[in-house]
C-alpha positions as CSV (number, residue, x, y, z in Angstrom):
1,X,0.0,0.0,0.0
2,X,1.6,3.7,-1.1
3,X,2.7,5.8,1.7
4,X,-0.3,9.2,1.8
5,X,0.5,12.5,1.5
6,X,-2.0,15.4,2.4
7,X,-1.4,18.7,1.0
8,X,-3.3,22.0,1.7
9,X,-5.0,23.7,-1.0
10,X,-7.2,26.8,-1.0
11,X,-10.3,25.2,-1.0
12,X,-9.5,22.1,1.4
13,X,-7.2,19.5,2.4
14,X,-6.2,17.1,-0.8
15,X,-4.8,13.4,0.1
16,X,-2.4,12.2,-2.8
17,X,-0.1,8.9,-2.8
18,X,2.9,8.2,-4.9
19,X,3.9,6.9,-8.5
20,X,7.1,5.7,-9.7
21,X,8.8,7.5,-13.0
22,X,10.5,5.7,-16.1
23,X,14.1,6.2,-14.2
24,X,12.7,4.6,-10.9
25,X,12.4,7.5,-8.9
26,X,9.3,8.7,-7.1
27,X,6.7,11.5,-7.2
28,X,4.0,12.7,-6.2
29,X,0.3,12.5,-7.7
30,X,-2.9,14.0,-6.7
31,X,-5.7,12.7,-9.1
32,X,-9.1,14.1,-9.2
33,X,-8.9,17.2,-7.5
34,X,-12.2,19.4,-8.6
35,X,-11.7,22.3,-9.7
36,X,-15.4,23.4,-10.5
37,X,-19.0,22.8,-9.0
38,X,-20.0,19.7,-11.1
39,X,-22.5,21.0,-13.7
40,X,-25.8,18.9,-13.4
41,X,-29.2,20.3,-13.3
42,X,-29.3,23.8,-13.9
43,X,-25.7,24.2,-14.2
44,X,-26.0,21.7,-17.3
45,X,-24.7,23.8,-20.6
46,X,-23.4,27.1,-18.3
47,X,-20.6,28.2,-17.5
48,X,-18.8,26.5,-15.4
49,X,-19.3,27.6,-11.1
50,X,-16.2,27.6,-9.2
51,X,-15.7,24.4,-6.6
52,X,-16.8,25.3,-2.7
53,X,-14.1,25.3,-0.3
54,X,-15.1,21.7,2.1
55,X,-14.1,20.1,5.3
56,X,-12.0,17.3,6.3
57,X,-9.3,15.7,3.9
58,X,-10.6,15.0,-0.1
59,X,-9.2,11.7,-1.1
60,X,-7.2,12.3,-4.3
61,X,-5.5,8.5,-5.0
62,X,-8.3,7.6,-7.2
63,X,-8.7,8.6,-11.1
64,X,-12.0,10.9,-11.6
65,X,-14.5,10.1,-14.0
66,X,-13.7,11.2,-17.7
67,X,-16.4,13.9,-18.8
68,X,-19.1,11.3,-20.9
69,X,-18.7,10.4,-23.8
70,X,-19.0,7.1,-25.9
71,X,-16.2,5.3,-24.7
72,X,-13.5,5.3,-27.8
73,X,-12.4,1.4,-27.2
74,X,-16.3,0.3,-26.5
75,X,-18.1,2.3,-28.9
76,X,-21.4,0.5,-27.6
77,X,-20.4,2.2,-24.4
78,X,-21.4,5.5,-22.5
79,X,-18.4,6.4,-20.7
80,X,-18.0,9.0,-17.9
81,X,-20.2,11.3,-16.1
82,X,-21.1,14.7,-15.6
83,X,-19.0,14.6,-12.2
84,X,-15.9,15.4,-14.0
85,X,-14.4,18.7,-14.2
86,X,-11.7,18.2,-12.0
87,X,-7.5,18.0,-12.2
88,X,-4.9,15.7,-11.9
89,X,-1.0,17.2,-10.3
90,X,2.3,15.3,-10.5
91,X,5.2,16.6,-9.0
92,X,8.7,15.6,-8.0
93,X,9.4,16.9,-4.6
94,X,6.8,18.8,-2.4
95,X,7.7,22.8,-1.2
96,X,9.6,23.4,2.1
97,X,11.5,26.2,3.4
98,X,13.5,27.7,1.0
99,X,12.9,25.2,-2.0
100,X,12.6,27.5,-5.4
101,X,9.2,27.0,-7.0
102,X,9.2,24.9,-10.4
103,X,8.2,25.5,-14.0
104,X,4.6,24.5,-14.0
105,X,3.2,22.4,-17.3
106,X,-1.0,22.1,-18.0
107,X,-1.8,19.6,-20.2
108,X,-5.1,19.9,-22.6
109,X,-6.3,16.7,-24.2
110,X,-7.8,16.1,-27.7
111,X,-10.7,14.5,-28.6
112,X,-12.1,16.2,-31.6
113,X,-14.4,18.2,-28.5
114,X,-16.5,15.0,-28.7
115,X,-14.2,12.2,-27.0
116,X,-11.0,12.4,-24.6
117,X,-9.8,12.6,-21.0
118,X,-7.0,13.4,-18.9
119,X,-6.9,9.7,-17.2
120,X,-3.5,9.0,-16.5
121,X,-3.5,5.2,-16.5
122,X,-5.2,5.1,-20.0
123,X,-3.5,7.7,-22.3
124,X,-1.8,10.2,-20.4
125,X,0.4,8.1,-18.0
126,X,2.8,10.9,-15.9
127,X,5.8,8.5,-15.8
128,X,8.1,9.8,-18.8
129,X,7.4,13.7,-17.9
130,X,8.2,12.9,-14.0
131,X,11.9,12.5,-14.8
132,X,12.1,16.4,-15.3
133,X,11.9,18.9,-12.4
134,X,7.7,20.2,-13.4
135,X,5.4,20.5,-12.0
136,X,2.4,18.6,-14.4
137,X,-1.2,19.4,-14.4
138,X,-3.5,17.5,-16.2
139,X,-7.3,18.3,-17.0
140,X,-10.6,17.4,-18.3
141,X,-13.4,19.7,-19.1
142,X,-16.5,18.9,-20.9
143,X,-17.2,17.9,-24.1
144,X,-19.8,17.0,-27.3
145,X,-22.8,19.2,-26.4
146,X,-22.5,19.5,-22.8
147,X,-19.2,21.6,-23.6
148,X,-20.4,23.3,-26.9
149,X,-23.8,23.9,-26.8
150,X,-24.6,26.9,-28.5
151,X,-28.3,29.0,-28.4
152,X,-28.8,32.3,-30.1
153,X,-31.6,33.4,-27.4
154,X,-29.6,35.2,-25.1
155,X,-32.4,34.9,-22.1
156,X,-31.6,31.2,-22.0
157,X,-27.9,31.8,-21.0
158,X,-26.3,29.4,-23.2
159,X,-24.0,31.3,-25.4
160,X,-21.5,28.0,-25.6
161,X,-17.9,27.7,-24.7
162,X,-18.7,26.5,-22.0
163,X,-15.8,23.3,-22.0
164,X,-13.3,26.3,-23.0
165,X,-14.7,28.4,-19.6
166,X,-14.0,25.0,-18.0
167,X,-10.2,25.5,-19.1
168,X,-10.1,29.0,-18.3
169,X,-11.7,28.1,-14.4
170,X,-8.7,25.3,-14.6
171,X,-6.0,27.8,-15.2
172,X,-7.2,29.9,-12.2
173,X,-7.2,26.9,-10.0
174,X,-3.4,26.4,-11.0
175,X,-3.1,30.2,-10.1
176,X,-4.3,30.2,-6.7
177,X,-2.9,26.7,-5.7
178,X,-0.2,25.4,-7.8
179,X,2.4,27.2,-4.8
180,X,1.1,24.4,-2.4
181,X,2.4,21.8,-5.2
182,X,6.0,23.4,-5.2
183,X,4.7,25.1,-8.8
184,X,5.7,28.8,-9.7
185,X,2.1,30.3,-10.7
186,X,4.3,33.1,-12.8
187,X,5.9,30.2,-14.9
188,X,3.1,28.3,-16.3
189,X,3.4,26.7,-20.1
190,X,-0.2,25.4,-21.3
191,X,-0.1,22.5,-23.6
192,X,-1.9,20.5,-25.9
193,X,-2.5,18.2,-29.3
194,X,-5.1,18.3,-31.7
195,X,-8.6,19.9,-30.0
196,X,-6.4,20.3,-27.0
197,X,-3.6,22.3,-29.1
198,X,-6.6,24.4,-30.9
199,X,-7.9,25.0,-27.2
200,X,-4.4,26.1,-26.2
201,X,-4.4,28.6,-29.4
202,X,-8.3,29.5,-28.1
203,X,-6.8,30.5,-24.5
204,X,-3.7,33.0,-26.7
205,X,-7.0,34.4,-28.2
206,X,-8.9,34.8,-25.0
207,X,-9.0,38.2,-23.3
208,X,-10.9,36.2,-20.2
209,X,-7.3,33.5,-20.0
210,X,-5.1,36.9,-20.0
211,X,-2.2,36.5,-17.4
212,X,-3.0,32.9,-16.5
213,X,-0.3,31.0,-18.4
214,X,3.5,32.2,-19.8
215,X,4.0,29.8,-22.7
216,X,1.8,27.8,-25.0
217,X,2.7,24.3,-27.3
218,X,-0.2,24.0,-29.8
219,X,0.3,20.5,-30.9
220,X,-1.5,19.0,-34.3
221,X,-4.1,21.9,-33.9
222,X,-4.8,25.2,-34.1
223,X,-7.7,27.9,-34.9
224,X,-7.3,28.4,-38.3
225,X,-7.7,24.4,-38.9
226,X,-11.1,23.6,-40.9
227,X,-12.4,20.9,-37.9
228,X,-12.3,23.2,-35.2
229,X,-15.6,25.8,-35.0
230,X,-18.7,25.1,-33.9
231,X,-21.6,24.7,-36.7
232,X,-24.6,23.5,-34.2
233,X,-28.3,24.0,-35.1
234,X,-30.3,23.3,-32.2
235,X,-34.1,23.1,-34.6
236,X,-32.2,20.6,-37.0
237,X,-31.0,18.5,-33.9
238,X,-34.6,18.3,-32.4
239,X,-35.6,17.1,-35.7
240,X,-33.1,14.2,-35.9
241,X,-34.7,13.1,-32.3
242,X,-38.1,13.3,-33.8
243,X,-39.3,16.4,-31.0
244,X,-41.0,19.1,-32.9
245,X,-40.2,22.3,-30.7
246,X,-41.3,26.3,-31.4
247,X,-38.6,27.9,-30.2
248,X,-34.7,27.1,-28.7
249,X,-35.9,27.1,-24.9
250,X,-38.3,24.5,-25.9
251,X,-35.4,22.8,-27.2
252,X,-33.3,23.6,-24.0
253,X,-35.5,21.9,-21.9
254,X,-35.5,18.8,-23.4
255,X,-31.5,18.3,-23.5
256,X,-31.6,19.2,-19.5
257,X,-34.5,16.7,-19.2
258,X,-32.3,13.7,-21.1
259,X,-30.3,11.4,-18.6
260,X,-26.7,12.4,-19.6
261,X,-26.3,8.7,-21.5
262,X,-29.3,9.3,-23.4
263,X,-28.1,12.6,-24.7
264,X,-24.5,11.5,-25.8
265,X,-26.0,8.3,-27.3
266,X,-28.1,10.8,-29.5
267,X,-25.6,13.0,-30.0
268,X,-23.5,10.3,-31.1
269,X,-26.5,8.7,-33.8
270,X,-26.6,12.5,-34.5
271,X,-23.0,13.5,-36.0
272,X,-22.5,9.8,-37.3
273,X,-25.5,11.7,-40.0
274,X,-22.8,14.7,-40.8
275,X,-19.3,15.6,-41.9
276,X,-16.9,14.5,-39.3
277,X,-16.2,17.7,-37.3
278,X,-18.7,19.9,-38.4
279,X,-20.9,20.1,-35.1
280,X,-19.1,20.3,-32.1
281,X,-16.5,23.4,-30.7
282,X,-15.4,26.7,-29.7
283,X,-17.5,29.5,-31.2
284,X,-17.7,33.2,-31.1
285,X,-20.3,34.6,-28.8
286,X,-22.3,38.1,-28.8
287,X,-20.8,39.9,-25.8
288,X,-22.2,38.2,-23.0
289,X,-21.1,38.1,-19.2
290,X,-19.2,35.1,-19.3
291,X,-17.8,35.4,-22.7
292,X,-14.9,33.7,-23.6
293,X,-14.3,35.0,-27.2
294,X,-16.5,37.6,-29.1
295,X,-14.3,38.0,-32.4
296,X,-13.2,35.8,-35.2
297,X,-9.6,34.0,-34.7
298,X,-8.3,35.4,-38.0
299,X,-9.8,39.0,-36.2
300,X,-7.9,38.6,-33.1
301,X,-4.5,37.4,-34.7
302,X,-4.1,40.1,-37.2
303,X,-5.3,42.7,-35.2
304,X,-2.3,41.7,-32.5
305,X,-5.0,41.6,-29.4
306,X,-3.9,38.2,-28.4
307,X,-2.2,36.8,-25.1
308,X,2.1,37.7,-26.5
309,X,3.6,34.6,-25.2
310,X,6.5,32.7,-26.7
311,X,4.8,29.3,-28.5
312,X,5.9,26.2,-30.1
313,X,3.5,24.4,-32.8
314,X,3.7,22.0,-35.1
315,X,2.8,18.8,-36.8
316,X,3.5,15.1,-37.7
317,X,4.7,14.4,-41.0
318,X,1.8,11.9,-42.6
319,X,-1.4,13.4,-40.1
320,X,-3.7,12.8,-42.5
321,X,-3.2,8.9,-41.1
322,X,-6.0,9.6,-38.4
323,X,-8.4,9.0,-41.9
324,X,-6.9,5.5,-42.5
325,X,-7.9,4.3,-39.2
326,X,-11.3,6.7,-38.7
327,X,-14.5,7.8,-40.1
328,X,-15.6,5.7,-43.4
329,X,-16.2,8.6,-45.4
330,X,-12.5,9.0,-45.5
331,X,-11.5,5.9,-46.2
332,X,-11.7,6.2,-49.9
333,X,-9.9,9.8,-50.3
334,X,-12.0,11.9,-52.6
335,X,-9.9,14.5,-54.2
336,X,-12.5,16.0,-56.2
337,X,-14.8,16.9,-53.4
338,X,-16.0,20.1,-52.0
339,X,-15.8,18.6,-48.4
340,X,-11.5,20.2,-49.1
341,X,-13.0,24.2,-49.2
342,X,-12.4,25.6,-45.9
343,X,-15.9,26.2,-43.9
344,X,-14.5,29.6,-43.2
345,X,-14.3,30.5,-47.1
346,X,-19.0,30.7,-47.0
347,X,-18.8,29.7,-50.8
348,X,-21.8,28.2,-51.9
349,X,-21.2,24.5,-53.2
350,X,-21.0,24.3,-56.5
351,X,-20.5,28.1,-57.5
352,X,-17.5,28.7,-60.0
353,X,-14.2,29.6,-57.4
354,X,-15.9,26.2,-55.4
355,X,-15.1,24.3,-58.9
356,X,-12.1,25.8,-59.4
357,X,-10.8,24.9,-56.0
358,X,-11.5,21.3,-56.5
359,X,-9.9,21.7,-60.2
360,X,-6.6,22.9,-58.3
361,X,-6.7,20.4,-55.9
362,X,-7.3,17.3,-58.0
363,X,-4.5,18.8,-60.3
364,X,-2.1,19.0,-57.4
365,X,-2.9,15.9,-55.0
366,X,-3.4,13.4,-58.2
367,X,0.3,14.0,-59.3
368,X,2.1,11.0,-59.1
369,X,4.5,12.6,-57.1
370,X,2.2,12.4,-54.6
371,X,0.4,9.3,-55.3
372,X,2.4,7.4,-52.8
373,X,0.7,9.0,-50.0
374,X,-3.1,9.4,-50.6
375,X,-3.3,11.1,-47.1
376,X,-1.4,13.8,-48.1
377,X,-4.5,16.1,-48.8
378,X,-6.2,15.0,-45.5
379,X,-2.9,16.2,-43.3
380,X,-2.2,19.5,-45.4
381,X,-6.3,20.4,-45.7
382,X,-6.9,19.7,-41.9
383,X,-4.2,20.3,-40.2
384,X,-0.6,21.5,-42.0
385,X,-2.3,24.6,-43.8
386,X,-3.7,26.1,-40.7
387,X,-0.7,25.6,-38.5
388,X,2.0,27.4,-40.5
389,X,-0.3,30.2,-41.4
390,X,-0.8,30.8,-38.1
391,X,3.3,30.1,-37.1
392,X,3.8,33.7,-39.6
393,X,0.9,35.2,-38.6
394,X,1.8,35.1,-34.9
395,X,5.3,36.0,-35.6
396,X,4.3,38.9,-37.9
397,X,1.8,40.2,-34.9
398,X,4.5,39.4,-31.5
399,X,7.9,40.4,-30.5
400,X,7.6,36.4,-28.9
401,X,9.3,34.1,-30.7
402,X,7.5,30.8,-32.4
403,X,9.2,27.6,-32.4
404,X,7.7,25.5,-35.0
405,X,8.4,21.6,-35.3
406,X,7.7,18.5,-37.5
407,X,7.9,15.0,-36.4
408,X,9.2,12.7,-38.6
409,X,10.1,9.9,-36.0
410,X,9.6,6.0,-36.0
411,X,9.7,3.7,-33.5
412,X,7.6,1.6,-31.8
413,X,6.1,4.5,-29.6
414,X,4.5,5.8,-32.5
415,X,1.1,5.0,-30.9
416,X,-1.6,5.5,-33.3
417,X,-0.2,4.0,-36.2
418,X,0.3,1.1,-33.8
419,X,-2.6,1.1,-32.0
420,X,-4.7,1.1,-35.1
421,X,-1.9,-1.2,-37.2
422,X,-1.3,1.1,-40.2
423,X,2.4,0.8,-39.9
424,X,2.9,-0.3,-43.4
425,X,1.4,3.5,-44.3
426,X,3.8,6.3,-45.1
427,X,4.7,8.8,-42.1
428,X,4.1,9.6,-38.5
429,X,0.5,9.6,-37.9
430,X,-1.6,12.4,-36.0
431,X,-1.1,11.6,-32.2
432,X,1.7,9.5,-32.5
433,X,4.0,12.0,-30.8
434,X,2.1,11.2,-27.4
435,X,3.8,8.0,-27.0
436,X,7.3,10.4,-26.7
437,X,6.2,12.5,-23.9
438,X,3.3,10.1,-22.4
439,X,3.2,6.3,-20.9
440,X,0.4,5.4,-22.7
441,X,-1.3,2.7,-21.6
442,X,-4.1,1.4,-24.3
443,X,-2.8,-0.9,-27.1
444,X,-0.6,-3.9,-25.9
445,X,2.8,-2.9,-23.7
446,X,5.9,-1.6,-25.9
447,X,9.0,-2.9,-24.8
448,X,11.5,0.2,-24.8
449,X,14.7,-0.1,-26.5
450,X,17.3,2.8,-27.6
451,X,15.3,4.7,-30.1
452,X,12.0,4.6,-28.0
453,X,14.5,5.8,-25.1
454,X,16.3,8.4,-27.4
455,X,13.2,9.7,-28.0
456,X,11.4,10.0,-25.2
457,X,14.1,11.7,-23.5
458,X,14.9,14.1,-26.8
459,X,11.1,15.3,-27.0
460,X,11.1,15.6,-22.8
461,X,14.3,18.2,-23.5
462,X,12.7,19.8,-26.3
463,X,9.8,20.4,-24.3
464,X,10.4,21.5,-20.8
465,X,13.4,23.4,-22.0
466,X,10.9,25.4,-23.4
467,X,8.6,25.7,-20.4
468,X,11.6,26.4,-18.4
469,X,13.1,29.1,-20.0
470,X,11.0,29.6,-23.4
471,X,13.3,28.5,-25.5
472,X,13.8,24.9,-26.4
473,X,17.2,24.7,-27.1
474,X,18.9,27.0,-24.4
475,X,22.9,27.4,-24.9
476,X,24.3,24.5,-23.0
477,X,22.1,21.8,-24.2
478,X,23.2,18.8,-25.1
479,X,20.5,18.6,-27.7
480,X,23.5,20.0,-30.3
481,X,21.1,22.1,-32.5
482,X,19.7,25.8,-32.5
483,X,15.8,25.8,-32.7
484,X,15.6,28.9,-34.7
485,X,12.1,30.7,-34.5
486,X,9.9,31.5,-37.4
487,X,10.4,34.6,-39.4
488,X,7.7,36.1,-41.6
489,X,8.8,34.8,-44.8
490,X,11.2,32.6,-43.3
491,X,9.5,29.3,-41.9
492,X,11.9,27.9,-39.8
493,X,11.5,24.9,-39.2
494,X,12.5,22.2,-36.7
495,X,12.3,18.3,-38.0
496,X,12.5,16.3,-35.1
497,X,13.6,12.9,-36.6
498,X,16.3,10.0,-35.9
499,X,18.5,13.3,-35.5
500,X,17.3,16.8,-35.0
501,X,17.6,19.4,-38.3
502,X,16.7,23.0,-38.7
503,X,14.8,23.1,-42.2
504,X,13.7,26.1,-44.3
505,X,10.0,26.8,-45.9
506,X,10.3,22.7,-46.8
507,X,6.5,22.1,-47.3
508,X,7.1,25.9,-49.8
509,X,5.1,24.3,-53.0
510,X,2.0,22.8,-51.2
511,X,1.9,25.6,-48.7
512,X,1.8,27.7,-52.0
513,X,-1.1,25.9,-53.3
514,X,-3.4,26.9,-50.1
515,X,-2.4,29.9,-50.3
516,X,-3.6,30.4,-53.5
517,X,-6.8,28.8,-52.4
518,X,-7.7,30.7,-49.1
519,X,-7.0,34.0,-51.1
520,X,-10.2,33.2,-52.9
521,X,-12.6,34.2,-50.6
522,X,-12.0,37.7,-48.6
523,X,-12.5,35.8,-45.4
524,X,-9.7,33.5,-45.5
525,X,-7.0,36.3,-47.7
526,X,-4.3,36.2,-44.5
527,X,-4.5,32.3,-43.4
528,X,-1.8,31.2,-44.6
């Protein structure tokens, strides 16, 4: 049985126990640890209330409940609970008198804002980050329509955001009580990949996450990317569940009547009936009380208005792999579709620049030099586009530098192209960086030889470096490379491989390509 520890938080006493690291060392970890008032009843769809203070000890050795969702293993399943916006902390050593305070590292998990948790013995094991001196924070916060919901009727007080609120509320926990955990509150790097690296560049746009964190890593995700906004219809929804209703707070009480598996089961039958991502996220409000973002992203970022921190982003080389092992539709790459035009662009289907588009598309993608990887549109349409047009435009708008990386590593830790065996495909897959900075527990065990180790402990360098000082590659590490940051023109960029390279503009001719694209339509001139 582990030893306990209690430690004294704002809000109460917190009972933790301890976990051993990948070098055999111990730590600390507090799992659980709420954050918010759980939102049931009323509080279903609002923003989220901050946690009472109680009395006695909390017990914090057992792993919360994942927000619900259909369980991604058991798809039959309902997973989770609405009992679930809470924390997880790991830490080294615990303050005492005189002990400095550490950099402090919040981790942000994907999920597509439909799926996902923090759970550290599934996905998101501590173990390999534990070997550094951070302080690591790990949360969930809700998702699917619980966490997006959006209503136009501003009576009903459902503006949506709410599961970004629920990050925001997070990141003022880790403010008032990170101290107690031997964290420095004025050192905090927030962290994420894929909807967890597009909430991360969310929070930079924020006004209402201003001051709370120091440093942001936007991993496999960003604002710009064409999955990430919200497109709900609340009368088209009702439909689908055969309810007839007059108005949206007809429609509101009915989703706060639904037990919370009824309502993800028919939110699941629901999106499996549209374009995968086109439902659920972040979206701009009307000014509203709790408002966490009233203004476009591509508003905010040009204008310069954003949180200034330094950043890191970046991709994987083949991301476009998450198709191979997802949805149907994309099983059978259609490169003359309109599903490629950008939501952001509002042409109508079918219109003359819509054909066009396709035209250029098919043109470029069906090349045979790029026939050997038919998942090449997928990662540069969903994800590659986005995240180096915003690399220049937050360089062009911040005196900050930003780091920006792709991952062309293989080994055995690559976790998605394991987990879903698609290793004989081209490339590192979307996610498959995870297994490099988390123990990940799903799949069957990997047993770690030098390149898994190289890695792990190059990405862990690369990475709290950065939280440490903002800079990845400080003079004096033994990393034997200079991370240089992007320039407007200039994309810099980082390949983290077998060995580590700095790379200029090396993606120039299909970056070109989108570029030509997005400056189609007025709204999407500056994304890349």
């Amino acid at each position: 049985m582990a030893e306990s520890l209690i430690v004294n938080i704002s809000e109460g006493k917190v009972e933790g126990c301890f976990g051993t690291n990948l070098d055999g060392e111990q730590y600390f970890s507090f799992y659980g640890i709420s954050y918010a008032k759980a939102p049931v009843g009323e509080l279903r769809f609002k923003a989220p209330q901050p946690v009472e203070e109680w009395d006695g000890v909390r017990d914090a050795t057992k792993i919360g409940d994942s927000c619900a969702q259909k369980d991604m293993l058991n798809t039959k399943a309902v997973k989770g609970s609405e009992h679930c916006l809470h924390l997880n902390v790991f830490t080294r050593t615990l303050p005492d008198e005189g002990s400095s305070l550490k950099p402090v590292m919040v981790w942000i998990h994907g999920g597509g804002f439909t799926s996902g948790s923090s759970d550290p013995k599934f996905f998101f094991g501590p173990e390999y980050i534990m070997t550094k001196d951070v302080v690591l924070v790990s949360i969930n916060y809700r998702i699917g329509f619980l966490g997006f919901l959006t209503l136009e009727d501003a009576s009903l007080d459902v503006p949506g955001n709410a599961g970004m609120k629920d990050q925001v509320l997070a990141l003022k926990w880790v403010q008032r009580n990170i101290k107690h955990f031997g964290g420095d509150p004025n050192n905090v790097t927030i962290f994420g990949e894929s909807a967890g690296g597009a909430s991360v560049h969310y929070l930079i746009l924020s006004p209402s996450a201003k001051g709370l964190f120091h440093k942001a890593i936007l991993q496999s995700g960003v604002a710009l990317n064409p999955w990430v906004a919200s497109n709900f219809n609340i009368y088209d929804f009702m439909n689908f569940i055969g309810r007839e209703v007059k108005n949206e707070e007809e429609g509101l009480h009915i989703l706060k009547d639904l037990r919370v598996d009824e309502l993800v089961e028919l939110q699941d039958e629901y999106l499996k009936t549209k374009l995968p991502f086109e439902v659920v996220g972040p979206t701009v409000e009307k000014p509203n009380p709790t408002a966490f973002l009233t203004k476009s992203p591509i508003e905010i970022i040009t204008s310069g208005e954003w949180n200034k921190v330094p950043m890191m982003m970046g991709y994987t080389s083949n991301e476009g792999l998450l198709f191979a092992f997802g949805n149907d539709w994309f099983k059978d790459p259609q490169i003359e579709s309109e599903h490629y035009i950008h939501p952001d662009m509002k042409l109508e289907k079918g219109c003359s620049t819509s054909k066009l588009i396709c035209k250029k598309i098919k043109d470029y993608y069906s090349q045979e030099k790029n026939a050997y990887n038919p998942y090449m549109l997928h990662s540069d349409y969903y994800f590659v586009a986005g995240i180096i047009g915003s690399a220049k435009l937050h360089a062009r708008t911040s005196n900050y530098p930003v780091y920006l990386y792709r991952v062309t590593l293989e080994t055995g830790l690559n976790v998605m192209k394991r987990l879903f065996k698609v290793e004989n495909l081209p490339g590192v897959s979307h996610g498959d960086e995870l297994g490099y900075l988390f123990k990940v527990s799903v799949g069957s065990e990997i047993e770690l030889g030098e390149p898994e180790i190289q890695g792990i402990r190059r990405f862990l360098e690369l990475w709290t470096n950065f939280a440490a000082h903002g800079n990845p590659t400080p003079g004096g590490t033994n990393l034997n490379v200079e991370w240089k940051s992007v320039e407007e023109e200039q994309v810099n960029i980082l390949d983290i491989g077998q060995v580590l390279t700095m790379q200029t503009n090396p993606e120039m001719e299909r970056m070109n390509l989108w570029k030509d694209i997005y400056q189609l339509s007025p709204a999407t001139a500056k994304y890349l």
